[in-house]
Backbone as CSV, one residue per row, in Angstrom:
resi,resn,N_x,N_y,N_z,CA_x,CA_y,CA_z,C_x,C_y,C_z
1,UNK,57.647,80.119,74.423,57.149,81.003,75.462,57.494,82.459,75.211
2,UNK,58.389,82.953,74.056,58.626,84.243,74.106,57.512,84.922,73.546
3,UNK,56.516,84.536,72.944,55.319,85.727,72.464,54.393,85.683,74.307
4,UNK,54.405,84.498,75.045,53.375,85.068,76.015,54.176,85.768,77.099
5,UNK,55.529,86.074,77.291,56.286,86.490,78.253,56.210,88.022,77.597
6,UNK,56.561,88.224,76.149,56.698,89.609,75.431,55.122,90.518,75.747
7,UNK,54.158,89.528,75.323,52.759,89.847,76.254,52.535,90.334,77.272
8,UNK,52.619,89.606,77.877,53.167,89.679,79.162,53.677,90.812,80.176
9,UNK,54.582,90.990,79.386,55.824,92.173,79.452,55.126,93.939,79.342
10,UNK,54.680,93.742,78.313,54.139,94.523,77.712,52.382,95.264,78.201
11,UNK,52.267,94.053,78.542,50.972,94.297,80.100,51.269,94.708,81.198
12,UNK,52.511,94.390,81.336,52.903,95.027,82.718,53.435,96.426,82.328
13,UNK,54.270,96.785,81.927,54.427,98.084,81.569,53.141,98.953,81.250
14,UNK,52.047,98.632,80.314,51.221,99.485,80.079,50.564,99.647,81.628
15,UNK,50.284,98.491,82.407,49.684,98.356,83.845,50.460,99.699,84.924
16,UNK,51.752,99.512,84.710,52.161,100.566,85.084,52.086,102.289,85.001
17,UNK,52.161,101.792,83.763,51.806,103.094,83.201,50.037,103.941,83.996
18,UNK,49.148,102.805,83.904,47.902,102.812,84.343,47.870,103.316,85.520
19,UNK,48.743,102.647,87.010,49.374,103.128,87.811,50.112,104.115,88.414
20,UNK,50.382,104.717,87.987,51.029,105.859,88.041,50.151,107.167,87.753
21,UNK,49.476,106.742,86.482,48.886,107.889,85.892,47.023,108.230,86.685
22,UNK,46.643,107.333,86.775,45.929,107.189,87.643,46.170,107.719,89.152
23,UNK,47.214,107.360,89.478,47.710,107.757,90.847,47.451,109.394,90.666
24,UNK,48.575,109.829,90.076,48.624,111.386,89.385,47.476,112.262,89.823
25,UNK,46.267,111.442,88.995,45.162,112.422,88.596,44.441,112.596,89.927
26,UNK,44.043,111.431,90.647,43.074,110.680,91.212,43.668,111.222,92.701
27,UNK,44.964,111.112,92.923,45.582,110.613,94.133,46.381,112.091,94.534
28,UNK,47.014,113.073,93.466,47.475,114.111,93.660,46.566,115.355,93.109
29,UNK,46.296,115.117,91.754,45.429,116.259,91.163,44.551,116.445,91.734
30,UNK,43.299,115.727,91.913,41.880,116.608,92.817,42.255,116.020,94.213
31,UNK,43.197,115.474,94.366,42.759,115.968,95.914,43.104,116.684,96.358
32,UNK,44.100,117.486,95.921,45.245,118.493,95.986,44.153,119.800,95.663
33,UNK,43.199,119.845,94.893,42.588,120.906,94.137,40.909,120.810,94.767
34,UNK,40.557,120.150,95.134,38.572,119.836,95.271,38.599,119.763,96.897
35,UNK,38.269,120.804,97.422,37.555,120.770,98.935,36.054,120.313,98.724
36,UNK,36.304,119.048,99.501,34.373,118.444,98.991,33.315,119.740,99.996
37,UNK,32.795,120.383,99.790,31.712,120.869,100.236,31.865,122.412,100.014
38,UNK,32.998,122.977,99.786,33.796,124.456,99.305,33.819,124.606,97.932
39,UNK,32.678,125.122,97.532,32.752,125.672,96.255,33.846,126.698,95.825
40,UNK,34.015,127.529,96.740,34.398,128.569,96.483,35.758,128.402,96.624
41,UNK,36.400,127.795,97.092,37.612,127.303,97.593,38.014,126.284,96.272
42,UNK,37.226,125.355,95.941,37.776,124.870,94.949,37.896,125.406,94.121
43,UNK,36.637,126.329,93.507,37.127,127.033,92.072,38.455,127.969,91.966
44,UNK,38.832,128.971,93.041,39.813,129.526,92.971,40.938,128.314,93.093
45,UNK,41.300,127.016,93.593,42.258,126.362,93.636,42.211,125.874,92.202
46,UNK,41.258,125.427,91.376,41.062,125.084,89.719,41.855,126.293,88.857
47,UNK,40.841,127.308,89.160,41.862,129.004,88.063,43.030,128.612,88.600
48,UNK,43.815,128.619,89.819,45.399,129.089,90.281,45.978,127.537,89.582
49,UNK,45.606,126.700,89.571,46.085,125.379,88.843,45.671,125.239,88.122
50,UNK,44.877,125.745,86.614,44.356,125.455,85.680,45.167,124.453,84.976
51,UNK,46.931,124.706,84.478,47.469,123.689,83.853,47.119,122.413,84.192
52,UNK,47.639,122.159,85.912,47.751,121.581,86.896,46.399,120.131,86.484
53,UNK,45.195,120.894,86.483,44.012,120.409,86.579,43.646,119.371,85.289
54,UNK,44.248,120.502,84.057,44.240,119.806,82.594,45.228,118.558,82.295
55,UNK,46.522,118.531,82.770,47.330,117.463,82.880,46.535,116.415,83.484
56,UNK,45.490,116.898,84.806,45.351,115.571,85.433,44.249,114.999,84.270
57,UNK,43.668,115.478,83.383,42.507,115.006,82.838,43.190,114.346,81.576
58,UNK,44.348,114.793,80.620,45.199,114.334,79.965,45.519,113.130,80.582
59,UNK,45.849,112.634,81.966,46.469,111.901,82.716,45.523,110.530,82.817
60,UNK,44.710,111.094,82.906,43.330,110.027,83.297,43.096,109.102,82.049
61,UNK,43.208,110.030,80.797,42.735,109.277,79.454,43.639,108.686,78.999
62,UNK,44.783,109.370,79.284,46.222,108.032,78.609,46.088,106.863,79.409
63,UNK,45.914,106.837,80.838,45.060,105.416,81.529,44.388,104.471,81.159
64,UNK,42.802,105.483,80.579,42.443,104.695,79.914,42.332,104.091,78.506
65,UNK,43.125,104.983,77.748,43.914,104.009,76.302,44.291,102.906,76.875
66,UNK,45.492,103.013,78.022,46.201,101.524,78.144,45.160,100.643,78.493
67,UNK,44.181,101.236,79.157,43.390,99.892,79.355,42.241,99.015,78.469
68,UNK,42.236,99.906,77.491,41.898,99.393,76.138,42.896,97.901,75.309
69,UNK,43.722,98.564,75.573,44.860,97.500,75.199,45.370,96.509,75.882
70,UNK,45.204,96.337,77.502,45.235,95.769,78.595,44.295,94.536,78.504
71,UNK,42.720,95.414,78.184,41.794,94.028,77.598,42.384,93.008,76.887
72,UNK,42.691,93.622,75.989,42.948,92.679,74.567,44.196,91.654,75.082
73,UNK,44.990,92.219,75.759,46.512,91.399,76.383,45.969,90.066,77.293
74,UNK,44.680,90.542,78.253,44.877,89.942,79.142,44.134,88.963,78.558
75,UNK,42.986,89.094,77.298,42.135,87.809,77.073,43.128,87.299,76.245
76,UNK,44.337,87.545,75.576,45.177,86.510,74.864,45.949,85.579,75.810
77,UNK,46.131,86.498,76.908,46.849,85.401,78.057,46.418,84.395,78.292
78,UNK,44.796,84.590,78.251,44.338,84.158,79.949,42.663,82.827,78.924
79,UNK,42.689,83.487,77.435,41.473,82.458,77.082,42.112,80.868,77.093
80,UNK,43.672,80.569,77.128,43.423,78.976,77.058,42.495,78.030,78.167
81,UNK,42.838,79.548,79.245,41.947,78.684,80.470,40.335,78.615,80.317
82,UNK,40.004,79.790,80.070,38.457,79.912,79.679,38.103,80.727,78.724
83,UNK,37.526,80.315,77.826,37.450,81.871,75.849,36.268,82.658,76.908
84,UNK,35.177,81.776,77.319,34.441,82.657,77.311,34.774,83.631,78.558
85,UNK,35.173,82.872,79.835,35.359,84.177,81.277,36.698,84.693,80.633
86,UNK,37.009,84.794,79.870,37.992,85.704,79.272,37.327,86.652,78.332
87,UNK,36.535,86.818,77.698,35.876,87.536,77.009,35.256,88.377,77.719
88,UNK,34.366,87.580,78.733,33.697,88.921,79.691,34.474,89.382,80.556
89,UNK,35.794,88.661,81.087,36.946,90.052,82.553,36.651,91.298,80.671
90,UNK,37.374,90.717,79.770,37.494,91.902,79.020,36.777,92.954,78.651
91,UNK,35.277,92.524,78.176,34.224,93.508,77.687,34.028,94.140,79.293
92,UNK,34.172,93.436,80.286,34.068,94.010,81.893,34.830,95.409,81.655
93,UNK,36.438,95.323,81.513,37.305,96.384,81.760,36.796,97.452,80.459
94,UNK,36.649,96.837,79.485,36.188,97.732,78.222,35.077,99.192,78.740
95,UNK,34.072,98.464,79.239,33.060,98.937,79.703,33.908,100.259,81.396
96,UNK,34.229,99.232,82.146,34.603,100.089,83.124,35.813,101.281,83.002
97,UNK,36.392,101.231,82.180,37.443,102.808,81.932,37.299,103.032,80.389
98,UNK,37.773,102.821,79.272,37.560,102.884,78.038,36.099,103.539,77.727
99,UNK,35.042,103.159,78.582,33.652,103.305,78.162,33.472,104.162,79.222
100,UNK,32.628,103.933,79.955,32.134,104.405,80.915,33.413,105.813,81.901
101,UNK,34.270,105.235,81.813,35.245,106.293,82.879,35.467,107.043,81.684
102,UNK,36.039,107.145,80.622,36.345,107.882,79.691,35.764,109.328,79.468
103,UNK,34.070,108.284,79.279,32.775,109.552,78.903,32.923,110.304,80.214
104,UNK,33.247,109.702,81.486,32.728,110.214,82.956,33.679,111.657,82.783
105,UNK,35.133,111.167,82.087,36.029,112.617,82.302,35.755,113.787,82.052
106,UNK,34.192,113.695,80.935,33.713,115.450,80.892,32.715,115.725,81.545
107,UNK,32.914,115.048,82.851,32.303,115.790,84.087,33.850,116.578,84.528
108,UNK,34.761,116.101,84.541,36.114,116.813,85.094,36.223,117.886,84.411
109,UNK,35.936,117.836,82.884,36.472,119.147,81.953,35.488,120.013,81.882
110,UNK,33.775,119.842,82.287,33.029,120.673,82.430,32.906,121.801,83.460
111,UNK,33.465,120.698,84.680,33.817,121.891,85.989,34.584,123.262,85.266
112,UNK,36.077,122.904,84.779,36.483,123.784,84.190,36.223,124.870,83.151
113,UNK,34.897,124.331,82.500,34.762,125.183,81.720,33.354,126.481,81.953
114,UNK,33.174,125.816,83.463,32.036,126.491,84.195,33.011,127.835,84.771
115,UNK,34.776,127.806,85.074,35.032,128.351,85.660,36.381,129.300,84.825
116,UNK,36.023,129.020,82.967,36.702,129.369,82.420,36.319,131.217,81.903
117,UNK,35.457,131.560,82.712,35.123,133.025,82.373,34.297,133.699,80.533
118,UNK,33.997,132.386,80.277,33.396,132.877,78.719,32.155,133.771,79.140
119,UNK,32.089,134.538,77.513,30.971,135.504,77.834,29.898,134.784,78.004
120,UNK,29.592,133.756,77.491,27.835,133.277,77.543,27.811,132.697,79.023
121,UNK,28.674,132.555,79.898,28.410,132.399,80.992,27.946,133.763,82.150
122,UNK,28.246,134.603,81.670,27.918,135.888,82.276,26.908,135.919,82.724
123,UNK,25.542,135.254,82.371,24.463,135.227,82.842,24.540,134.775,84.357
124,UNK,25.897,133.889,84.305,25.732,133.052,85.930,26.328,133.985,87.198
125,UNK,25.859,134.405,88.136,26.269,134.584,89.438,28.213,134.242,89.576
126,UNK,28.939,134.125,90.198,30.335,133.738,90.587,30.301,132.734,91.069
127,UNK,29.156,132.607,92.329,28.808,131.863,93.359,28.155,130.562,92.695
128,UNK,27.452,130.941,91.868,26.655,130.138,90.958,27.680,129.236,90.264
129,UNK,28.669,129.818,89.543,29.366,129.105,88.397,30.195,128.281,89.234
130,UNK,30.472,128.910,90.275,31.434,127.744,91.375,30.655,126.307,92.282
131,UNK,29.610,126.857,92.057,28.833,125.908,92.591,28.286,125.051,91.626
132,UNK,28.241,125.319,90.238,28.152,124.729,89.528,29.414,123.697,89.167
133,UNK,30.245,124.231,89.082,31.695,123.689,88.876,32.158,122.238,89.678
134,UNK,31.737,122.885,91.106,32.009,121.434,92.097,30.642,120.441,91.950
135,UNK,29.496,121.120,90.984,28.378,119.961,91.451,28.806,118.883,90.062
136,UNK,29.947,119.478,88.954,29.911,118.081,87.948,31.097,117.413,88.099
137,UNK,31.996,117.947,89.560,33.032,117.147,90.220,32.845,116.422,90.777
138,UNK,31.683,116.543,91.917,30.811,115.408,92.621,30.181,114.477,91.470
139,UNK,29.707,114.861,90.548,28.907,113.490,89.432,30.541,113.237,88.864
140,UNK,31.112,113.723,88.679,32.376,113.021,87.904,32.684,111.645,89.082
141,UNK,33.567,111.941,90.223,33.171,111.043,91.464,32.020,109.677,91.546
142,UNK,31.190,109.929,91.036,29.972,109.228,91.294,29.996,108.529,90.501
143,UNK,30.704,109.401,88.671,30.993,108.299,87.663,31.393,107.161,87.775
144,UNK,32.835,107.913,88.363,34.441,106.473,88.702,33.623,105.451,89.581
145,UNK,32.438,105.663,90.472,32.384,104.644,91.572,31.240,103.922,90.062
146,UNK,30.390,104.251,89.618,29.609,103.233,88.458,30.724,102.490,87.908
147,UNK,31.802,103.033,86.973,32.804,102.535,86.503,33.465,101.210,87.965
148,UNK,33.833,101.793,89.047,34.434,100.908,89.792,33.707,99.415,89.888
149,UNK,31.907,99.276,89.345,31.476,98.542,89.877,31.766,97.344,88.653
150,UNK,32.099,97.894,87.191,32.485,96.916,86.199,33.992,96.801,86.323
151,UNK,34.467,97.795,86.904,36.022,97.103,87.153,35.903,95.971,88.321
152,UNK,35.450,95.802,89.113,35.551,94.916,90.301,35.161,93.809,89.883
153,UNK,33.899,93.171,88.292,33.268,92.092,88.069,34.794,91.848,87.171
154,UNK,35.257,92.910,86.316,36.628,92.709,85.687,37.409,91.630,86.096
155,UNK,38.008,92.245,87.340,39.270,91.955,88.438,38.624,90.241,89.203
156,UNK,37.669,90.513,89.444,36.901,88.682,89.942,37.132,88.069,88.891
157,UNK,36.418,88.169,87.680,36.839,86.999,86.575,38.518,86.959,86.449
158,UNK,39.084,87.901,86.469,40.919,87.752,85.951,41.528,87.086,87.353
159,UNK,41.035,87.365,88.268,41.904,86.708,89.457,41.440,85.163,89.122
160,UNK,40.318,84.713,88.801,40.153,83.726,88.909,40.593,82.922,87.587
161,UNK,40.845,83.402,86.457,41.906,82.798,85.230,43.317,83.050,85.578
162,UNK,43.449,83.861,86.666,44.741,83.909,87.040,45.137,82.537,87.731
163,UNK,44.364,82.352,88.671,44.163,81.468,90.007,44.014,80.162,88.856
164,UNK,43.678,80.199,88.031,43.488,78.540,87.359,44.180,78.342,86.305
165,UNK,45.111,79.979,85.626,46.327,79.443,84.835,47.528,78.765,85.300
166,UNK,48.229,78.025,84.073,49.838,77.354,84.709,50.353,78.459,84.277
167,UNK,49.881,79.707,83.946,50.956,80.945,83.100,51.227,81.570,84.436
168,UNK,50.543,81.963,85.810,50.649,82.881,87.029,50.598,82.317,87.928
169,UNK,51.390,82.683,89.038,51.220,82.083,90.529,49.700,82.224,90.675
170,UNK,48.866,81.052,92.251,47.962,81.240,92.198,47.661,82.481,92.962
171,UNK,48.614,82.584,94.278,48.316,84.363,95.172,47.785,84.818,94.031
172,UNK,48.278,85.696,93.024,47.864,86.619,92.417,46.446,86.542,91.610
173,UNK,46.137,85.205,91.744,44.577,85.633,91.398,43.696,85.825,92.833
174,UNK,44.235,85.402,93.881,43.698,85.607,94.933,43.423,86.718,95.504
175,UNK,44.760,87.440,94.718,44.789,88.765,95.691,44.175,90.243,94.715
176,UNK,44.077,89.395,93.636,43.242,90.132,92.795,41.636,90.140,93.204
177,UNK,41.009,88.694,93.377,40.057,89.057,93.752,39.875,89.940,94.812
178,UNK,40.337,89.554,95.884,40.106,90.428,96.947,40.045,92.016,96.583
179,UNK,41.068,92.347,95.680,40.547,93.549,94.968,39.654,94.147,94.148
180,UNK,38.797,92.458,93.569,37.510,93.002,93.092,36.293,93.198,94.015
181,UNK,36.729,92.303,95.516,35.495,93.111,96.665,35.822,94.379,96.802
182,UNK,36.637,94.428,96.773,36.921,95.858,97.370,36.053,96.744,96.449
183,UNK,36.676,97.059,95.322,36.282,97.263,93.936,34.325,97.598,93.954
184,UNK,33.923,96.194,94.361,32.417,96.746,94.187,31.876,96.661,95.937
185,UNK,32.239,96.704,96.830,32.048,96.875,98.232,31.795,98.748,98.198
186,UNK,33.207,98.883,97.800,33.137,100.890,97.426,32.193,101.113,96.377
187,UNK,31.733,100.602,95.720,30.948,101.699,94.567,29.566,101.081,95.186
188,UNK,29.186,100.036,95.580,28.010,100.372,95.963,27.613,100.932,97.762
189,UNK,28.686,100.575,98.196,28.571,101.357,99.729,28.544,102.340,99.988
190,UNK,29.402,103.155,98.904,29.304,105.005,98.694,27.850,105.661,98.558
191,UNK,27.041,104.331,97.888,26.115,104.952,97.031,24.752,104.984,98.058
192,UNK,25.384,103.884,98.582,23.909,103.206,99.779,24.281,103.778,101.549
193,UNK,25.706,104.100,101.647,25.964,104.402,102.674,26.895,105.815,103.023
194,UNK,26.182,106.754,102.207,27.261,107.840,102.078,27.993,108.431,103.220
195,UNK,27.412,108.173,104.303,27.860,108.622,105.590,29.469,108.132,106.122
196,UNK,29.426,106.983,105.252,30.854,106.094,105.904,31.662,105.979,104.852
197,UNK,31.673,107.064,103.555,32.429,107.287,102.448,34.218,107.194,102.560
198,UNK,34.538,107.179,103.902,36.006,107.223,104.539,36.265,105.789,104.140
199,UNK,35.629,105.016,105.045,35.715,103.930,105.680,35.664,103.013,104.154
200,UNK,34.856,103.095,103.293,34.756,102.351,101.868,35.961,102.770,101.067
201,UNK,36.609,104.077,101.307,37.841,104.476,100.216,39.210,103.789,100.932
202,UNK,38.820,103.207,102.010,40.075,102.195,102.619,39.693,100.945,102.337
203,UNK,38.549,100.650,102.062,38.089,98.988,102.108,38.863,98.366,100.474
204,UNK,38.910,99.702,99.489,38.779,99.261,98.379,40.796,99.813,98.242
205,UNK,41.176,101.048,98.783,42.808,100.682,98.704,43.726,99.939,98.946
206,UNK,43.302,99.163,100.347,44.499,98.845,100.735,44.693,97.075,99.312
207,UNK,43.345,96.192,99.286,43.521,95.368,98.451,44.236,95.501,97.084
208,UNK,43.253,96.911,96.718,43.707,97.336,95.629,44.997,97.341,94.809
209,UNK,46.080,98.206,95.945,47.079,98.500,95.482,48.103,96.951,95.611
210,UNK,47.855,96.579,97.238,48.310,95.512,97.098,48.425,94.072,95.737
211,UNK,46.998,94.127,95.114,47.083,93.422,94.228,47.406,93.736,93.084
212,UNK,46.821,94.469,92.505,47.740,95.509,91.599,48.694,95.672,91.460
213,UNK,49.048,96.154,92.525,51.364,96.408,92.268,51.872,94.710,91.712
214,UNK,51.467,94.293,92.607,51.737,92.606,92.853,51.754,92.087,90.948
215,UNK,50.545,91.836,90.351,50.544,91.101,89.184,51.125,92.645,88.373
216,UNK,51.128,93.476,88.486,52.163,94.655,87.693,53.659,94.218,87.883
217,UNK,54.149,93.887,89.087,55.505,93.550,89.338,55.591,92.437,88.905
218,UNK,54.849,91.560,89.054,54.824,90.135,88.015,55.171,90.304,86.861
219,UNK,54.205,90.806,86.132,54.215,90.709,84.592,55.420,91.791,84.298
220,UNK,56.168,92.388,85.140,57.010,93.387,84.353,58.402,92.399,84.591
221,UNK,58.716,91.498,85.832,59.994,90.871,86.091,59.740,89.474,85.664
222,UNK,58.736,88.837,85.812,58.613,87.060,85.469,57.981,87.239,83.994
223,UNK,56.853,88.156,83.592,56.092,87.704,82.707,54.726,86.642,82.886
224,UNK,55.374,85.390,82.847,54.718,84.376,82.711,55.658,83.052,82.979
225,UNK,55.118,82.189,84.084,55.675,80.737,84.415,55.773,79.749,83.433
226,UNK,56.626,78.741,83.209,56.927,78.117,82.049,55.814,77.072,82.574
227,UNK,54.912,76.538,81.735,53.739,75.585,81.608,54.329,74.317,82.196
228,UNK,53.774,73.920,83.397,54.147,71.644,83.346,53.558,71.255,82.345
């Protein structure tokens, strides 16, 4: 059992890592920095935090490295139960941060560079470049929720190799799924119901974190249950 516990181990830490850094970007950096509908307000909060802004985008992509590697961990765990729904949670997560969220981050670095003062921008207004700035913050946004909708098919297949391995308690595939409704409840309710955009960014946290922390605290203190 010591290569699937070291696995294991090693999933949970990078998971953490995911956690945190994510938190960072997502949870302190723009919200701290992006007034949704204030152009003008955000761009001057972007210039006065420029470092601020670049860390969070640094922050975002070391995320999604780990979750490149996260794939690969979790289908070695998790194919004795099924090769193939282990193959697709993986190409799932591949697709949802590695792929898709990755490319989405130069909507984040474009804002900035709308508001980085180069000469060939001179042509633009102030008003203009700021308004430009927050309109590829809003599509950056819009990215993560496309991305959210292959993380949520992700998180359903893994709760449920969770839920049917002897390697994990079953809660934790349970409570994973529940984090993959959440997961695609928000990315397509945002999209179809923009009015109640509050109400979907709670539908999809509170599971979220709950399940998340949960098989993160797993895999960083148990690892993996010894097989009957």
């Amino acid at each position: 059992m010591n290569s699937p516990k070291k696995t294991a181990r090693i999933a949970g830490i990078l998971y953490l890592i995911i956690i945190i850094c994510a938190g960072f970007s997502q949870g302190y950096v723009r919200e701290s920095l992006i007034v949704p509908g204030d152009a003008t307000t955000t761009a001057h909060n972007i210039i006065a935090s420029e470092w601020l802004f670049r860390v969070g985008f640094v922050s975002d992509l070391i995320a999604f490295l780990c979750d490149l590697i996260i794939s690969v961990l979790f289908y070695i765990l998790l194919k004795p139960v099924n090769k193939t729904l282990a193959l697709i949670a993986a190409f799932s997560r591949l697709l949802a941060h590695p792929a898709i969220a990755s490319i989405n981050l130069l909507n984040h670095f474009i804002a900035l560079q709308f508001l980085s003062g180069a000469d060939y921008l001179s042509v633009f207004q102030a008003d203009q470049l700021n308004a430009f700035a927050l309109l590829f913050l809003d599509m950056h946004k819009y990215g993560y929720l496309i991305g959210g909708a292959f993380f949520g098919l992700h998180l359903f297949f893994l709760g449920y190799l969770l839920f049917k391995s002897e390697l994990f308690p079953s809660i934790l595939g349970i409570l994973i799924a529940l984090a993959a409704l959440g997961y695609v409840i928000e990315s397509f309710g945002k999209f179809l119901f923009p009015a109640s955009e509050d109400l979907f960014t709670w539908i999809v946290a509170v599971p979220a974190v709950i399940g998340e922390l949960s098989l993160t605290l797993w895999l960083l203190i148990k690892g993996v249950k010894n097989p009957s």
